[in-house]
C-alpha positions in Angstrom: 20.6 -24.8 -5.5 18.0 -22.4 -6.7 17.3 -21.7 -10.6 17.8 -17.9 -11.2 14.4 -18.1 -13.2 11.0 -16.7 -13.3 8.4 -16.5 -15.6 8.0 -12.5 -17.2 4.6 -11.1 -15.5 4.0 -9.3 -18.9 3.9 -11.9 -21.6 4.7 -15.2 -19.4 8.4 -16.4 -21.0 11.0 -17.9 -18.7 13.7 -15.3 -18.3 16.5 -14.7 -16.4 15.2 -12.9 -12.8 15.8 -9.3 -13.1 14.4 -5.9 -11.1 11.5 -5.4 -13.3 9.9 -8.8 -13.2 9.4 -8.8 -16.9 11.7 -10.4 -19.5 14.5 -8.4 -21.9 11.8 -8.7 -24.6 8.8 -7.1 -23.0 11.4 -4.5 -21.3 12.3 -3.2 -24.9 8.5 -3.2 -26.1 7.6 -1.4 -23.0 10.7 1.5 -24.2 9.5 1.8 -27.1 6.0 2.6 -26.0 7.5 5.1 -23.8 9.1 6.8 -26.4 5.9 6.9 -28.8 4.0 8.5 -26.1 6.5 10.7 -25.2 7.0 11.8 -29.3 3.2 12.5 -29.3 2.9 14.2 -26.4 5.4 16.9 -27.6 3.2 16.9 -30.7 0.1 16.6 -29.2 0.1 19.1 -25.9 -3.5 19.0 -25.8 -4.3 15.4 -25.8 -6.6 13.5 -23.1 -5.1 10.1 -22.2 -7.8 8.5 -24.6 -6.4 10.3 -27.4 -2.7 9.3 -25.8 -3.6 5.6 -26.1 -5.4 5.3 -29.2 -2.8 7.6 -31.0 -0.2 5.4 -29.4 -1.7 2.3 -29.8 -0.4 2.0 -26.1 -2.9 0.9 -22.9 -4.1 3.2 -20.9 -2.9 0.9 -17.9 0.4 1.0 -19.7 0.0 4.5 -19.6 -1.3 5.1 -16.2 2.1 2.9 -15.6 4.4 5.4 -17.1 2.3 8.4 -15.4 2.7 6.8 -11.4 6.4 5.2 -12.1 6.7 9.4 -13.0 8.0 8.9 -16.2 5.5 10.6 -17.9 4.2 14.2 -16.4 1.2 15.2 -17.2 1.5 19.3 -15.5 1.9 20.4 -19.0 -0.8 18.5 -20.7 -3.9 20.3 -19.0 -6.1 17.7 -20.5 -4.9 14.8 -19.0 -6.2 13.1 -16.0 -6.2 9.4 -14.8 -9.2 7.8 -12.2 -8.5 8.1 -8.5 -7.7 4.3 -7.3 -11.0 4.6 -4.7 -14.0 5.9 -6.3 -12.8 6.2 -10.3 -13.1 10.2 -10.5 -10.5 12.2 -12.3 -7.7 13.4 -10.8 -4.3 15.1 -11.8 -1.3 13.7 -8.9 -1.4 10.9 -6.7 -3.5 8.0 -6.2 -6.5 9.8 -4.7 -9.0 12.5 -4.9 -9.1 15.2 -2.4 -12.5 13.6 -1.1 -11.5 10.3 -0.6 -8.2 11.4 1.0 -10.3 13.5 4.0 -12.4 10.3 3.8 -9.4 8.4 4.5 -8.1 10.7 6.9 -11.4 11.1 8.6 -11.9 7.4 8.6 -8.1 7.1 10.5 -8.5 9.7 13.1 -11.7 8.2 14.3 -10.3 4.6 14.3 -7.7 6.2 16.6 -10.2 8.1 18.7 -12.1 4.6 18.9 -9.1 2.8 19.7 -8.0 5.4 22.3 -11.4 5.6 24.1 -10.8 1.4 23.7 -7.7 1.6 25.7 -9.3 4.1 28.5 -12.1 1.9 29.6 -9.9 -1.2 29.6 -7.4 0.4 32.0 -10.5 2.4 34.2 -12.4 -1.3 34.5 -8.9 -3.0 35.3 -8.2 0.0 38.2 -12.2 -0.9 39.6 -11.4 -4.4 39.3 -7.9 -4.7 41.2 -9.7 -2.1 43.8 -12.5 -5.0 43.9 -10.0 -7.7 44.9 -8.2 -5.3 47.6 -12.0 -5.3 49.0 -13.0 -8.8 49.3 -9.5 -9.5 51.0 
Protein backbone atom coordinates (compact mmCIF):
# COMPACT_ATOMS: atom_id res chain seq x y z
CA UNK A 1 0.00 0.00 0.00
CA UNK A 2 1.25 3.25 -1.13
CA UNK A 3 1.04 6.54 1.11
CA UNK A 4 -0.90 9.29 -0.90
CA UNK A 5 2.01 11.68 0.12
CA UNK A 6 4.51 13.96 -1.23
CA UNK A 7 6.48 16.63 -0.11
CA UNK A 8 5.15 20.34 -1.70
CA UNK A 9 7.94 21.42 -4.39
CA UNK A 10 7.31 25.04 -3.21
CA UNK A 11 7.97 25.27 0.45
CA UNK A 12 8.83 21.41 1.16
CA UNK A 13 5.69 20.27 3.68
CA UNK A 14 4.19 16.78 3.48
CA UNK A 15 0.73 17.19 1.88
CA UNK A 16 -1.78 15.26 0.53
CA UNK A 17 -0.70 14.51 -3.50
CA UNK A 18 -2.68 16.77 -5.61
CA UNK A 19 -2.39 18.13 -9.47
CA UNK A 20 -0.21 21.02 -8.73
CA UNK A 21 2.57 19.34 -6.75
CA UNK A 22 2.45 22.08 -4.17
CA UNK A 23 0.52 21.89 -0.83
CA UNK A 24 -3.15 23.76 0.01
CA UNK A 25 -0.94 26.38 1.74
CA UNK A 26 1.40 27.44 -0.97
CA UNK A 27 -1.66 26.94 -3.50
CA UNK A 28 -3.52 29.82 -1.61
CA UNK A 29 -0.22 32.10 -1.29
CA UNK A 30 0.33 31.57 -4.93
CA UNK A 31 -3.70 33.00 -5.54
CA UNK A 32 -3.22 35.64 -3.81
CA UNK A 33 -0.16 36.71 -5.70
CA UNK A 34 -2.10 36.24 -8.71
CA UNK A 35 -4.61 38.50 -7.67
CA UNK A 36 -2.08 41.39 -6.57
CA UNK A 37 -0.52 41.31 -9.83
CA UNK A 38 -3.53 41.20 -11.55
CA UNK A 39 -5.05 44.40 -9.29
CA UNK A 40 -1.84 46.29 -10.33
CA UNK A 41 -1.74 45.58 -13.69
CA UNK A 42 -5.27 47.12 -14.12
CA UNK A 43 -3.68 50.06 -12.26
CA UNK A 44 -0.51 50.01 -13.63
CA UNK A 45 -0.95 49.44 -17.74
CA UNK A 46 2.33 50.59 -18.30
CA UNK A 47 4.43 48.61 -16.03
CA UNK A 48 7.69 46.53 -17.07
CA UNK A 49 7.78 43.14 -15.18
CA UNK A 50 10.48 44.74 -12.82
CA UNK A 51 8.04 47.26 -11.76
CA UNK A 52 5.29 44.07 -11.67
CA UNK A 53 7.54 42.29 -9.14
CA UNK A 54 8.83 44.87 -6.97
CA UNK A 55 5.27 46.53 -6.78
CA UNK A 56 3.92 43.12 -6.06
CA UNK A 57 6.46 41.92 -3.94
CA UNK A 58 5.94 38.81 -6.26
CA UNK A 59 9.16 36.85 -8.24
CA UNK A 60 9.65 37.50 -11.45
CA UNK A 61 9.84 33.58 -11.87
CA UNK A 62 6.55 33.51 -10.10
CA UNK A 63 5.59 35.89 -12.59
CA UNK A 64 7.00 34.47 -15.67
CA UNK A 65 4.90 31.45 -14.06
CA UNK A 66 1.60 33.11 -14.27
CA UNK A 67 2.65 34.71 -17.83
CA UNK A 68 3.44 30.88 -19.64
CA UNK A 69 0.58 28.94 -17.48
CA UNK A 70 -1.47 32.09 -19.59
CA UNK A 71 -2.93 33.42 -16.65
CA UNK A 72 -1.48 36.61 -17.04
CA UNK A 73 -1.44 38.40 -20.64
CA UNK A 74 0.78 40.68 -21.27
CA UNK A 75 -0.79 42.05 -25.16
CA UNK A 76 -2.10 45.02 -23.30
CA UNK A 77 0.86 45.91 -21.27
CA UNK A 78 3.24 47.06 -24.18
CA UNK A 79 6.07 47.22 -21.69
CA UNK A 80 6.26 43.90 -20.65
CA UNK A 81 8.52 41.33 -21.91
CA UNK A 82 10.09 38.16 -20.28
CA UNK A 83 13.84 36.54 -21.61
CA UNK A 84 13.67 33.95 -24.42
CA UNK A 85 14.49 30.44 -22.63
CA UNK A 86 17.78 30.09 -25.28
CA UNK A 87 19.85 33.13 -25.40
CA UNK A 88 18.05 35.54 -22.48
CA UNK A 89 16.76 38.38 -25.08
CA UNK A 90 13.36 39.86 -24.71
CA UNK A 91 10.53 38.61 -26.11
CA UNK A 92 6.61 39.08 -25.98
CA UNK A 93 4.91 35.12 -26.65
CA UNK A 94 6.34 31.89 -26.45
CA UNK A 95 9.43 30.47 -25.16
CA UNK A 96 11.71 31.73 -27.95
CA UNK A 97 12.93 34.55 -30.02
CA UNK A 98 12.38 34.63 -33.64
CA UNK A 99 16.24 34.02 -34.15
CA UNK A 100 16.70 31.14 -32.09
CA UNK A 101 13.50 29.62 -33.44
CA UNK A 102 15.07 29.70 -37.37
CA UNK A 103 18.15 28.60 -35.48
CA UNK A 104 16.25 25.77 -34.21
CA UNK A 105 14.52 25.15 -37.33
CA UNK A 106 17.65 25.46 -39.29
CA UNK A 107 19.48 23.35 -36.92
CA UNK A 108 16.42 20.41 -37.49
CA UNK A 109 16.27 20.49 -41.21
CA UNK A 110 19.89 19.98 -41.58
CA UNK A 111 19.94 17.12 -38.89
CA UNK A 112 17.29 15.67 -41.28
CA UNK A 113 19.17 16.36 -44.44
CA UNK A 114 22.30 14.71 -42.64
CA UNK A 115 20.41 11.91 -41.43
CA UNK A 116 18.79 11.43 -44.89
CA UNK A 117 22.09 11.58 -46.94
CA UNK A 118 23.05 8.97 -43.78
CA UNK A 119 20.40 6.60 -44.87
CA UNK A 120 21.32 6.92 -48.76
CA UNK A 121 24.94 5.86 -48.58
CA UNK A 122 24.11 3.03 -46.17
CA UNK A 123 21.53 1.55 -48.57
CA UNK A 124 23.91 2.47 -51.97
CA UNK A 125 27.18 0.57 -50.07
CA UNK A 126 24.69 -2.32 -48.96
CA UNK A 127 23.33 -2.62 -52.88
CA UNK A 128 27.56 -2.58 -54.02
CA UNK A 129 28.07 -5.01 -51.34
CA UNK A 130 25.30 -7.72 -51.93
CA UNK A 131 26.39 -7.20 -55.87
CA UNK A 132 30.02 -8.00 -54.43
CA UNK A 133 28.94 -11.33 -52.94
CA UNK A 134 26.74 -12.27 -56.23
CA UNK A 135 30.38 -11.83 -57.90
CA UNK A 136 32.70 -13.90 -55.85
CA UNK A 137 30.07 -16.76 -56.09
Amino acid sequence: MSLNVENCNRCGKIYMKNNFGVCPACIKEIELQYEKCLKFLRENRGCSMQELSEGTEVSMKQIMKFIRDGRISIKNNPNMSYECDACGSSIREGNLCDSCRSRLMKDTSDLHAQEERKRLFNEQHKATFQAKDKNER
